[in-house]
N, C-alpha and C positions, 0 to 999 in steps of 0.2 A: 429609551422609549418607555410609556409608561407600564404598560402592560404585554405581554407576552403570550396571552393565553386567551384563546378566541374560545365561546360557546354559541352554537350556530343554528337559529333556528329551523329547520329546514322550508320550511313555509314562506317563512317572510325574508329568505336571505336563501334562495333558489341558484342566485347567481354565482355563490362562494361554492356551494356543492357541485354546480356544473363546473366551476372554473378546475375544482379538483379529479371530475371525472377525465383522467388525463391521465398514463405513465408519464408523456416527459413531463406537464407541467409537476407533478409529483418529484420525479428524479431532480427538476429542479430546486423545488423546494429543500428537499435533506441536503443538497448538495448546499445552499446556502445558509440554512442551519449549522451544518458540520464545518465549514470554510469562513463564516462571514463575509461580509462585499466582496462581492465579484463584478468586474464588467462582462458586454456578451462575447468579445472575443475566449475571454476566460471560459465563462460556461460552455461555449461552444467544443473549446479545447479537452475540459475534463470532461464532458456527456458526449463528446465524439458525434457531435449534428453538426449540420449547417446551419451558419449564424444565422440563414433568413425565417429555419424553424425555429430556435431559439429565441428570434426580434418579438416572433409571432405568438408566440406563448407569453413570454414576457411582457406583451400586452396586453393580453387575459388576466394574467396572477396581478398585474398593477390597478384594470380596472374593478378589479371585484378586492380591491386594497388586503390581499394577502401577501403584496412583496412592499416594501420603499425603497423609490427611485432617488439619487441625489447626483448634481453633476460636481466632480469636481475634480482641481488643477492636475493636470497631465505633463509628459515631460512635453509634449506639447502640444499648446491649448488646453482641451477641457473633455472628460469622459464623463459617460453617464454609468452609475453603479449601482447596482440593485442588490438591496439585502431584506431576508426574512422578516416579517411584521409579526409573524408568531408562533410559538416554539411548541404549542398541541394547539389541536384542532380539534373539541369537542362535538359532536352532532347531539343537540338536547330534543330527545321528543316532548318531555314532561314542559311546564310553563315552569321554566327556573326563576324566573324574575318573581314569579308570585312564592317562591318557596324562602329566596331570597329577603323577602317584605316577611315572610313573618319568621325570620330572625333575629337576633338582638346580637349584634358582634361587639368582640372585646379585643384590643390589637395587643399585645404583650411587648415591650422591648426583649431580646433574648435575654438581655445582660441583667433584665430586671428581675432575679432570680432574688425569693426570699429565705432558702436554705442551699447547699453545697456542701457535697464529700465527692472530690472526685482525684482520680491518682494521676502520675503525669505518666506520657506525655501528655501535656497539657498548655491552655494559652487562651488568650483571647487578643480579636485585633479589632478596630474603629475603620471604619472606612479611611481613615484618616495617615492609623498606623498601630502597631502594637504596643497593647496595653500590659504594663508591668512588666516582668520577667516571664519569658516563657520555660514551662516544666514544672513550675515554682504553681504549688497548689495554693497557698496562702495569696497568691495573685488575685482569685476568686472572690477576695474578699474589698480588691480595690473600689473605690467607689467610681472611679472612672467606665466599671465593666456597665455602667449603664447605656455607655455611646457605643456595645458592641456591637458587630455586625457578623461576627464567625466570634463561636467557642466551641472547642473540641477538649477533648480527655477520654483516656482510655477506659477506667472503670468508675463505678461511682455513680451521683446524679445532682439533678439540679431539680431545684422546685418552686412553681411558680403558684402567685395566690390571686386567684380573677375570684371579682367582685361577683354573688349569687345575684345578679340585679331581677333575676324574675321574683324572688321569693318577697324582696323590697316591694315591688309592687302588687303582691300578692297574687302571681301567677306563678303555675306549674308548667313545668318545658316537657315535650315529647322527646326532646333529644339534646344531649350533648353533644358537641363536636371540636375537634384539634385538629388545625391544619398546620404542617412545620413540616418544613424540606430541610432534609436528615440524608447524613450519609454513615460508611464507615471511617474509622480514623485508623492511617497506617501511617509511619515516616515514609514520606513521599506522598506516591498517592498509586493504587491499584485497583484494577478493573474485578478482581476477583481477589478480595478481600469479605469474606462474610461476618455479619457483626447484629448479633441479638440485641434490637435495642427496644428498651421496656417500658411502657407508660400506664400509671396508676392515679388513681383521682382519689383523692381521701384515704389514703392509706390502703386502697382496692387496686390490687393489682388489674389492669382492662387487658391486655397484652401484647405479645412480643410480637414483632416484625425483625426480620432477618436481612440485614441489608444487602448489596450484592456487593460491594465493593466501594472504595473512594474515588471520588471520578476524577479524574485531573487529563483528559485528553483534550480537554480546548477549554479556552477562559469561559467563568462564569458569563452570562449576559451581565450582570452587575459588578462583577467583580471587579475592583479596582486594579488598574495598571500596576502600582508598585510593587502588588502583591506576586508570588515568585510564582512562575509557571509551574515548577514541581509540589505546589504544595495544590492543597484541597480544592479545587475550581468551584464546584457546586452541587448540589442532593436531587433527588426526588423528593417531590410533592408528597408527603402522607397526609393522610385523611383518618383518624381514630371518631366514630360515633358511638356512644352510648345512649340505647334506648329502652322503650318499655318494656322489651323481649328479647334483649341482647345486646352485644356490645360488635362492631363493623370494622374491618380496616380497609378503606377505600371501597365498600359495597359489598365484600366478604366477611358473613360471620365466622367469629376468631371465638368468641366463648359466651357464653351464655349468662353473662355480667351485666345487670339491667338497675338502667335509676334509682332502684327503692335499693340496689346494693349497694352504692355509694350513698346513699342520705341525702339524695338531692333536696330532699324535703326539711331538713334538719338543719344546713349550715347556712351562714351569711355569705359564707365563700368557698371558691372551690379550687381543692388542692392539686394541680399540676405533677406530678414529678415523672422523669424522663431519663433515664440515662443505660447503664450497661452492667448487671447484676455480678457479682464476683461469682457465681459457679454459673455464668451464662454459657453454654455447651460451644457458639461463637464469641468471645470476647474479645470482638475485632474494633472496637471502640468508638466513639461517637464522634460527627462534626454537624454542630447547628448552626445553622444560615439564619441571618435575619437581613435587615433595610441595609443596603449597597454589599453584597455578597449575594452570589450563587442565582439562581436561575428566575427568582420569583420577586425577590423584591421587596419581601413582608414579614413582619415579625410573626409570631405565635400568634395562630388568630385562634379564638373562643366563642362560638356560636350556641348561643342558645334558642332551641327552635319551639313554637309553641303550637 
C-alpha cells in the first residue's frame, strides 16, 4: 500500500472521526496493526465479541476506508480478510495542504550519503539483498550503497548534501525541516535499547533525540520478506525543524538554534549529517530506513518552507 499515514480533516472527513468514536471499532484497529490480516472469526476470537458485533463494526471502519477488505482462497472456498489502511491517524485543525503548497521538498536516497565515518557493527542492505560485507566500514564507500534501503552503524555519521534551491531562486525559507524514521541499532533487536542520535546542518549541531529502542516485534509494513525477523523491522517517524526562533523535534523545542545559525543565507547547499557521537551519554547506535524498509516508505525528505 502506498501510504500508511492518514491526516484527517475534521470537517470535511466527519465520517473517519465518528467511525473512530468507538472502543471496539478502536480495539479493532491496534489489533490489526499489531497482527496484520485477520478474518472475523479471528477478530472475534482475540477481542472475545460476537462475530455479529464485530461484522458490524467492520462495516463502519470499511466504509469510511480506514480498514481493506480482500477475499481470499480458503482450505475451503474463499474468506474475506480485513487489514489496517493506516498505521497513525492524524486529526489536522490547521489547512495542512496549504502549508504543504508552500514547501519546496527534497527526497534524499539514504545510501546517497556524501561523507561517512562510521564503526561496525555496521551494513547496509537493498530491498533486494545485502550490499557488500557486513561490519566491514569500508563497505560504506560501495557505490552500490546508493540502492540502500536500511543502514545502520553503531558510532560515527553520515552526511548528506541537498541542494539550497530557495536561495537559486532567490527566496529566503521560514524553515528548515528533516523527516527520517530512525531507530536504535543493537544485534538483534530491543524494545529498550536507548541510543542519542545527533543531527547538524552545516557543521551546527540542531540536536539530540534519544531513541527508545530497536523495534523488531513484527515486520516492517515495507520491509521485505527475505529480510530476517530478528534483525531491525522499522523506526519512528522524526521530524527535526529549524526556524527563525529555534530549532523543533517533532513540535518540541530542543535548543535555541535558528536559521541565521546555520547560514541559510550563505550556502548553495545544505549539510545534512546524522549519526551517533562517541561520548554520546546513550551510544546505542543507529538504523536508517529508507524506500522498501521500515514503516514509511521514503527516503530523507528536505523541506523547505517559505
Amino acid at each position: 500500500m502506498a501510504n500508511k499515514f492518514l491526516v484527517v480533516d475534521p470537517i470535511d472527513q466527519l465520517e473517519i472521526i465518528k467511525a473512530l468514536a468507538s472502543e471496539v471499532r478502536v480495539r479493532i484497529l491496534r489489533l490489526l496493526e499489531a497482527r496484520g490480516p485477520l478474518n472475523v472469526n479471528e477478530i472475534s476470537d482475540e477481542l472475545k465479541l460476537p462475530q455479529s458485533t464485530i461484522s458490524s463494526n467492520l462495516q463502519i471502519l470499511e466504509k469510511s476506508s480506514l480498514i481493506i477488505t480482500k477475499i481470499v482462497k480458503a482450505r475451503k472456498g474463499s474468506q474475506k480478510v480485513c487489514e489496517s489502511a493506516f498505521s497513525e491517524v492524524l486529526i489536522a485543525f490547521a489547512d495542512t495542504q496549504s502549508e504543504l503548497d508552500d514547501a519546496l521538498e527534497v527526497s534524499m536516497p539514504i545510501g546517497l550519503y556524501t561523507r561517512c565515518e562510521v564503526s561496525a557493527p555496521c551494513g547496509l542492505c537493498s530491498p533486494d539483498g545485502v550490499i557488500g560485507l557486513l561490519d566491514v566500514p569500508d563497505t560504506f564507500l560501495d557505490p552500490d550503497r546508493m540502492k540502500a534501503g536500511l543502514l545502520w552503524f553503531t558510532r560515527g555519521f553520515v552526511e548528506y548534501q541537498f541542494p539550497n534551491n530557495l536561495k537559486i531562486s532567490g527566496q529566503t525559507p521560514t524553515a528548515v525541516e528533516f523527516a527520517i524514521e530512525l531507530s536504535s541499532e543493537v544485534p538483534g533487536t530491543s524494545a529498550d535499547w536507548p541510543s542519542d542520535i545527533s543531527l547538524s546542518v552545516n557543521d551546527v549541531d540542531i540536536a539530540t533525540w534519544t531513541s527508545p529502542g530497536d523495534f523488531g516485534d513484527k515486520r516492517g509494513v515495507y520491509t521485505p520478506d527475505w529480510w530476517k525477523l530478528s534483525g531491525s523491522q522499522y523506526g519512528k517517524l522524526k521530524n527535526w525543524r529549524i526556524t527563525e526562533d529555534g530549532s523543533y523535534v517533532d513540535g518540541v523545542k530542543v535548543s535555541n538554534v535558528t536559521l541565521a545559525d546555520i547560514g541559510i543565507d550563505e550556502h548553495r547547499s545544505i549539510r545534512m549529517r546524522i549519526g551517533v557521537h562517541n561520548d554520546a551519554d546513550h551510544p546505542g547506535g543507529i538504523n536508517i530506513f529508507g524506500r522498501g524498509f521500515g514503516n514509511y516508505d521514503q527516503e530523507i525528505v528536505m523541506r523547505l518552507r517559505t
